[in-house]
C-alpha positions in Angstrom: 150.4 113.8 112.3 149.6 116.5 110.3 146.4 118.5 112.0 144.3 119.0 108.8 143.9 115.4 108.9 142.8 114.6 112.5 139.2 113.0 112.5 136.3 115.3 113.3 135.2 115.7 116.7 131.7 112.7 117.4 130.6 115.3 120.4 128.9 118.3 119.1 128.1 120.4 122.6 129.5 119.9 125.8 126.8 120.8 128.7 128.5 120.7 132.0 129.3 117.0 132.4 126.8 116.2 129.3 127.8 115.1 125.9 125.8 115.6 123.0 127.2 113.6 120.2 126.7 114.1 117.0 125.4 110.6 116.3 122.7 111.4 118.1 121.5 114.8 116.3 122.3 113.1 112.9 119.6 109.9 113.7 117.4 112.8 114.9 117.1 114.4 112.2 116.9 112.0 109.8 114.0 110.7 112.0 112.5 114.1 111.8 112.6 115.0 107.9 111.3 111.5 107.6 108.6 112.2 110.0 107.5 115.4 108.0 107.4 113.3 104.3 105.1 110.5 105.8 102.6 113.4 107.4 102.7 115.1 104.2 101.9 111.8 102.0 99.2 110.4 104.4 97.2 113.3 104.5 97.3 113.2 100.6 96.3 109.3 100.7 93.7 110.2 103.4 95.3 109.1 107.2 93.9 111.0 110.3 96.2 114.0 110.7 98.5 112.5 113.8 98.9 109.2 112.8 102.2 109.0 112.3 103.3 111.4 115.1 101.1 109.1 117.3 103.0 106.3 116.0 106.9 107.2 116.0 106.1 108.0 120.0 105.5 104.3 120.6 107.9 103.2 117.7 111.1 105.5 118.1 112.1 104.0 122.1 110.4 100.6 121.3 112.7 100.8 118.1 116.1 101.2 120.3 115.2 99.2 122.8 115.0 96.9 120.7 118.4 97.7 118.6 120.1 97.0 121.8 118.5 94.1 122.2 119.5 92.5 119.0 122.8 93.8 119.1 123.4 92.7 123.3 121.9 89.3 121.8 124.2 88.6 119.4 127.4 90.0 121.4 126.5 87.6 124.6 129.6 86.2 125.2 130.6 89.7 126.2 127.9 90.8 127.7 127.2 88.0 129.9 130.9 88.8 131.6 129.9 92.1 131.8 126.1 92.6 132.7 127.0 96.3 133.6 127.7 97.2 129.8 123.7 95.8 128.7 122.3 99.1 129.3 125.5 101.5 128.1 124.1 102.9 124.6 126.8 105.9 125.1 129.3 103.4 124.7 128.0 102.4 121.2 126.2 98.9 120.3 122.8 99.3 118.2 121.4 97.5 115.1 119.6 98.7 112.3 117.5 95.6 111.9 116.9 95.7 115.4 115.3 98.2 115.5 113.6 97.8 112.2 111.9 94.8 113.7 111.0 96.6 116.9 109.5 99.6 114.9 107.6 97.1 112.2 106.2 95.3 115.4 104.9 98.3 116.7 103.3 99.4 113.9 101.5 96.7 113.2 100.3 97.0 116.9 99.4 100.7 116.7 97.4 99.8 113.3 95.0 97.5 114.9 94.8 99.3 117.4 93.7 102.5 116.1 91.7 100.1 113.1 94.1 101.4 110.3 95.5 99.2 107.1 99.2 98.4 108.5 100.3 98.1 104.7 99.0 101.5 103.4 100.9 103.3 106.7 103.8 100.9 105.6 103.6 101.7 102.0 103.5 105.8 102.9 105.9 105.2 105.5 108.9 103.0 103.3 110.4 106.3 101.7 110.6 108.4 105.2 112.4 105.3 106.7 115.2 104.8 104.3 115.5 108.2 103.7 116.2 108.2 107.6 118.6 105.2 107.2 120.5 107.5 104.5 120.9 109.9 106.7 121.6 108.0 110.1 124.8 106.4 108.7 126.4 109.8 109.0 125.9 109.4 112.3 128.6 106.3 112.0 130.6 108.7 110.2 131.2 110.6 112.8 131.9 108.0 115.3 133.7 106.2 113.0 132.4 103.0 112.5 130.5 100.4 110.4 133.8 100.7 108.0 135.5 98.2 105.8 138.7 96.6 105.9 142.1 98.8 106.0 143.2 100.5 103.2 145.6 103.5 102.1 145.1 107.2 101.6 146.1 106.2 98.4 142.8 104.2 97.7 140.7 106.7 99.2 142.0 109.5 97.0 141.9 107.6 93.8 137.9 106.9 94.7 137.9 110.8 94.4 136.3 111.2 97.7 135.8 114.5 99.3 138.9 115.1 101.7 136.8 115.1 104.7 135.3 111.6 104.3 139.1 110.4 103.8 140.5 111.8 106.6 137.5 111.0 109.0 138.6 107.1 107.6 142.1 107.5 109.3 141.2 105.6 112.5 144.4 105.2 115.4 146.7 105.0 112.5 145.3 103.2 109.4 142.7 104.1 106.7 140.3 102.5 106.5 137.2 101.9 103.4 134.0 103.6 103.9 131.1 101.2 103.5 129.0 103.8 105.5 128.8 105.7 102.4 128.0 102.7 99.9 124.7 102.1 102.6 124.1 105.8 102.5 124.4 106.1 98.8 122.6 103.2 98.7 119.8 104.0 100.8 119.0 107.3 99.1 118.9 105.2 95.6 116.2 103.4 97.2 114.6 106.4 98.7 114.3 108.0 95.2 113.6 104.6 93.6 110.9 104.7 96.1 109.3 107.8 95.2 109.4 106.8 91.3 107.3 103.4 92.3 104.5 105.7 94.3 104.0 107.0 90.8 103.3 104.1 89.4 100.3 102.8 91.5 101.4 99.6 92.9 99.1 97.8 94.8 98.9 97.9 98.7 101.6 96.8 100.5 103.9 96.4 97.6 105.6 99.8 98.1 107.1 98.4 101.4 108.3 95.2 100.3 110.1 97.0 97.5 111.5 99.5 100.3 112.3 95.8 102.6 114.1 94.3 98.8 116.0 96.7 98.0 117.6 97.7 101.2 118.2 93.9 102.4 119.6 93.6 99.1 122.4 96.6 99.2 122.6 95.1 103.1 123.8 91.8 102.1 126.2 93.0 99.9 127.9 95.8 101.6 127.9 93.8 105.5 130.2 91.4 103.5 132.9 94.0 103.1 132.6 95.6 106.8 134.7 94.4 109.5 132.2 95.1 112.5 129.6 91.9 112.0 128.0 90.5 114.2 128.3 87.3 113.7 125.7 83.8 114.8 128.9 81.2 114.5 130.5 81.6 111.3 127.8 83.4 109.8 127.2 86.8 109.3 123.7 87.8 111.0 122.7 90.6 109.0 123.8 88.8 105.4 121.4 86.2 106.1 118.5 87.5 107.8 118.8 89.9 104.9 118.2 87.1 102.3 116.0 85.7 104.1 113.6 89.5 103.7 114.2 89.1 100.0 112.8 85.9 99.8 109.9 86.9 101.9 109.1 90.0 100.2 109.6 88.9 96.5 107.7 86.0 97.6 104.8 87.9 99.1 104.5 89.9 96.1 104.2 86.8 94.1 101.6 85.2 96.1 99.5 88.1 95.9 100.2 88.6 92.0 99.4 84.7 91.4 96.0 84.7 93.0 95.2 88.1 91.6 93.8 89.3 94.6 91.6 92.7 94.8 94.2 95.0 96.3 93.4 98.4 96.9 96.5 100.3 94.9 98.6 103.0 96.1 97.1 106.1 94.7 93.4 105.0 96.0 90.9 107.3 97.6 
């Protein structure tokens, strides 16, 4: 094989017996510029000045604990033969909605606690967390995963992709289609989408539940075309509990709409 076309190298420094990988510096900073947006915005729409530092503490392990959790749950025929592997992250094995439900959980929690609105933190918060989605799928560049079926250079080429996302696709022998991209391409749609619909004063909590639409929406579409599911039977986990978010959020929206409820909008003092 022709060296110009080996894969990049997932660890990024090698500490003594320590690997960093570059998965893990790519989630942290998409974490981290998403961080910065969200304090910016909520001290504009009026927050206390740590809020969200305060909260990604408590969200950001809660949030992969809970990926693992999702992931180990729906992967238990292996990991019940091999209790050992529950705990190995380094090895691979989180989910996005995982820990999407672990960090929405928390945040709720934080909010009462600390006697906040949980939709106007959501509402600022929607644009930092796709944004950090966008970002974070890099990170399965690098490693080489969530990809789509097999493919040739040939394809790859004629979809006038940069060299080094085609030959990063050449995994033990075959090419393979990037669905990494369409998410990340995807997500930063939304994340511009998102900062278009901030502009236009939607009512509390309607800013998140356009963030939770659109993504599950790209989600369902592009977990269809990857080969790494996981999978509840025949069905594909994260296709359906994705529809399932649409309905909920277009829903909610609707019920709020149809009783015309006084809801503080977006832009409020």
């Amino acid at each position: 094989m022709d060296q110009s076309i080996y894969p990049l190298n997932p660890i990024a420094l090698h500490l003594g017996p320590i690997h960093i990988y570059w998965y893990g510096i790519i989630i942290a900073c998409g974490a981290l510029l998403g961080l910065m947006l969200a304090m910016r915005e909520g001290n504009r729409r009026g927050l206390p000045k740590d809020t969200y530092v305060d909260l990604i503490m408590f969200a950001a392990p809660i949030a992969v604990i809970s990926a693992r959790i999702y992931y180990v749950a729906f992967e238990w025929s292996f990991y019940s033969q091999h209790p050992s592997q529950i705990i190995a992250v380094w090895n691979g094995g989180i989910a996005i909605y995982g820990a999407l439900i672990g960090g929405l959980l928390t945040a709720i929690i934080f909010c009462r606690v600390k006697h906040l609105s949980f939709w106007k933190v959501a509402d600022i918060a929607a644009p930092s967390v796709i944004l950090g989605q966008a970002i974070g799928r890099w990170g399965n560049f690098m490693d080489q995963q969530a990809h789509g079926v097999a493919t040739t250079r040939a394809v790859l080429e004629n979809m006038h992709l940069p060299t080094f996302i085609v030959n990063q696709m050449l995994i033990n022998g075959t090419y393979y289609i990037p669905t990494f991209l369409y998410e990340s391409v995807w997500d930063f749609a939304g994340f511009v989408l998102l900062l278009i619909l901030r502009r236009v004063n939607l009512r509390r909590g309607e800013l998140f539940l356009s963030y939770v639409i659109w993504y599950s929406l790209g989600r369902s579409y592009i977990e269809g075309l990857r080969t790494d599911s996981l999978m509840l039977g025949p069905l594909r986990v994260s296709q359906w509990l994705a529809g399932v978010l649409v309905i909920l959020g277009v829903g909610l929206i609707l019920y709020w709409r149809l009783r015309k409820e006084k809801r503080p909008h977006y832009l409020d003092a």
